[in-house]
C-alpha positions in Angstrom: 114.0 -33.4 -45.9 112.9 -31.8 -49.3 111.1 -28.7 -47.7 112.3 -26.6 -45.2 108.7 -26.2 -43.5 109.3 -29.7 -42.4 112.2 -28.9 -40.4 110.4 -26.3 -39.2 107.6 -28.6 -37.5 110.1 -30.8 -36.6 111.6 -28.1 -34.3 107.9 -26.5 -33.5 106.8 -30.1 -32.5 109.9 -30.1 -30.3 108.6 -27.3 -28.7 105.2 -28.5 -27.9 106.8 -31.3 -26.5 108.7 -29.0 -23.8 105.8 -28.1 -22.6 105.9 -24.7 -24.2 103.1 -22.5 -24.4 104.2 -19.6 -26.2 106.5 -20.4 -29.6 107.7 -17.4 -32.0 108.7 -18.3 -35.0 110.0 -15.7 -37.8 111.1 -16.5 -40.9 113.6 -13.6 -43.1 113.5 -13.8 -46.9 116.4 -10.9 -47.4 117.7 -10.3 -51.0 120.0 -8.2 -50.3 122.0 -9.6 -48.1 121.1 -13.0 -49.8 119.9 -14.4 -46.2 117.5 -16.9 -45.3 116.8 -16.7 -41.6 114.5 -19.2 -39.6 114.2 -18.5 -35.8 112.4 -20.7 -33.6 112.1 -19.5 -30.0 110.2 -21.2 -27.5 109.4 -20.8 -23.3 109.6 -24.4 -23.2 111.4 -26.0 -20.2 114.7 -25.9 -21.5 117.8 -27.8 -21.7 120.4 -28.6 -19.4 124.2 -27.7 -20.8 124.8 -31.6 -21.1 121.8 -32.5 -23.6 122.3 -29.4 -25.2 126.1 -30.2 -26.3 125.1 -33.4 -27.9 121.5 -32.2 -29.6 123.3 -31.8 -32.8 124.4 -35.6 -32.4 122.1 -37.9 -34.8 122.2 -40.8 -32.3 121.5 -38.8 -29.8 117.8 -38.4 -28.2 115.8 -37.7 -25.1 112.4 -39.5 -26.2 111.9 -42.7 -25.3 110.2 -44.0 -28.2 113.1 -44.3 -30.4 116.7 -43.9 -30.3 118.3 -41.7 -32.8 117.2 -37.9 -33.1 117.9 -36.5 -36.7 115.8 -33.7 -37.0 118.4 -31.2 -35.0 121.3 -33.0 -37.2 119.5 -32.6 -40.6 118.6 -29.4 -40.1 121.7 -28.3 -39.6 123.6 -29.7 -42.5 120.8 -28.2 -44.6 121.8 -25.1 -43.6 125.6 -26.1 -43.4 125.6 -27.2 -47.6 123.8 -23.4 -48.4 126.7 -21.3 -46.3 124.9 -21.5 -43.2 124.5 -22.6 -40.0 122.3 -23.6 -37.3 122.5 -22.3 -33.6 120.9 -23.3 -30.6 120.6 -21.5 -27.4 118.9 -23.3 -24.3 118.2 -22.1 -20.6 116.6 -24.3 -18.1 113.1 -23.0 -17.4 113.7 -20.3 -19.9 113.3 -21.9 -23.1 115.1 -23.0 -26.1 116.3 -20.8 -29.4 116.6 -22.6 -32.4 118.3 -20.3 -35.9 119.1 -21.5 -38.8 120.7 -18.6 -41.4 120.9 -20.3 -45.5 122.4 -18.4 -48.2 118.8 -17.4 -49.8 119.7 -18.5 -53.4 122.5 -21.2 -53.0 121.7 -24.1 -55.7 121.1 -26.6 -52.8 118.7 -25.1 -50.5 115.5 -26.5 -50.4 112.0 -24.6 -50.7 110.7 -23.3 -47.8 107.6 -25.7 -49.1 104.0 -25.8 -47.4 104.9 -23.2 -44.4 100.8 -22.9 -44.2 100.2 -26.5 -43.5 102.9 -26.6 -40.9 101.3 -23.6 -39.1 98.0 -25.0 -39.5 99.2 -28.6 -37.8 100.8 -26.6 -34.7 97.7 -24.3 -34.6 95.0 -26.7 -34.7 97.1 -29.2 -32.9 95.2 -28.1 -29.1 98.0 -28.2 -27.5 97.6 -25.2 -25.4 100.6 -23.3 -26.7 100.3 -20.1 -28.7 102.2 -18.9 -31.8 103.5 -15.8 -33.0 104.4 -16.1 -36.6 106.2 -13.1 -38.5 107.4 -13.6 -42.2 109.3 -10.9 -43.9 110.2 -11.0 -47.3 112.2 -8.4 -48.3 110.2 -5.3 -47.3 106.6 -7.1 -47.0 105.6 -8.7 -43.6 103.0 -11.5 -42.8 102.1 -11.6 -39.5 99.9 -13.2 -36.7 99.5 -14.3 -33.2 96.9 -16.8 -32.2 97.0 -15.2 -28.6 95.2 -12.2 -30.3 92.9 -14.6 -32.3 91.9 -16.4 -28.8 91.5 -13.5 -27.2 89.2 -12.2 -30.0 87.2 -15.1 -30.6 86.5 -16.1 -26.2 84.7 -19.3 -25.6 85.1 -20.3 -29.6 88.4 -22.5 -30.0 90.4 -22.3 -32.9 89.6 -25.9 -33.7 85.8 -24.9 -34.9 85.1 -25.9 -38.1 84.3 -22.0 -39.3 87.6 -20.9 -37.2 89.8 -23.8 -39.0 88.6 -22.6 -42.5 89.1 -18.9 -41.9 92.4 -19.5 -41.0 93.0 -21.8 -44.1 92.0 -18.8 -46.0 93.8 -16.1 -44.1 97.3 -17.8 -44.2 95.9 -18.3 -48.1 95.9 -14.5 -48.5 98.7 -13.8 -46.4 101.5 -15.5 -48.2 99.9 -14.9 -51.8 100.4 -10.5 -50.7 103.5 -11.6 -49.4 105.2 -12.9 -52.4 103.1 -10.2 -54.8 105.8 -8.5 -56.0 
């Protein structure tokens, strides 16, 4: 994949999928220890020990729909080529921890690319889950939590037209003072 925010909704969509209705995802842009870290941590249902050994495995997959799984695998050699790695813990009923750590400036890692319209696709998607999104770069930090949103806005769902652009424009603002530097 040419951008790493479509990795990222490949494992957020992963965790919709296990039913989960609380995902945290924080992203680490670190200079100086050179580190790119994406965690992904989800109280979805989990995986047993079995399905978690062979994840990784391209031809490997627990939807029915198709029969090879390469998100998991390509994410991981991604991070593999840039000095990396990616990790995944799983618990049964728990949830499932998905981190993948890239040398920040290695020639071959990919942008992190359109992060806001991969938010905006799991937030507007009406699934019933909620995020928690923190971005750090360096010393700045972007960060939300569409519990809080919900819980401020009652009856009005983040779907409405008014609530959809507001957000558009928040996560606008948000990355731009971010990366202000």
């Amino acid at each position: 994949m040419r951008e790493l925010s479509l990795h990222i909704l490949d494992v957020l969509e992963n965790s919709l999928e296990a039913g989960a209705t609380r995902i945290d995802l924080t992203i680490t842009e670190d200079s100086a220890s050179n580190r790119l870290i994406i965690n992904i941590q989800d109280n979805g249902r989990g995986m047993p020990e079995d399905v978690l050994c062979r994840v990784v495995n391209p031809f490997f997959t627990t939807r029915t729909t198709r029969h090879v799984g390469l998100g998991i695998p390509l994410f991981k050699a991604a991070a593999q080529r840039c000095n990396g790695d990616l990790t995944i813990t799983s618990q049964v009923g728990v949830g499932t921890r998905v981190q993948a750590v890239f040398e920040l400036n290695h020639v071959d890692r990919a942008p992190l690319g359109d992060i806001k319209s991969t938010l905006l696709g799991v937030i507007l998607s009406d699934r019933g889950s909620d995020l928690h999104y923190r971005h750090q770069v360096d010393e700045r930090v972007f960060e939300f939590d569409t519990a809080e949103m919900r819980e401020l806005l009652g009856d009005v769902p983040l779907t409405h037209p008014q609530v959809r652009d507001w957000l558009d424009e928040f996560l606008t603002e948000g990355f731009a003072e971010m990366y202000r530097g």
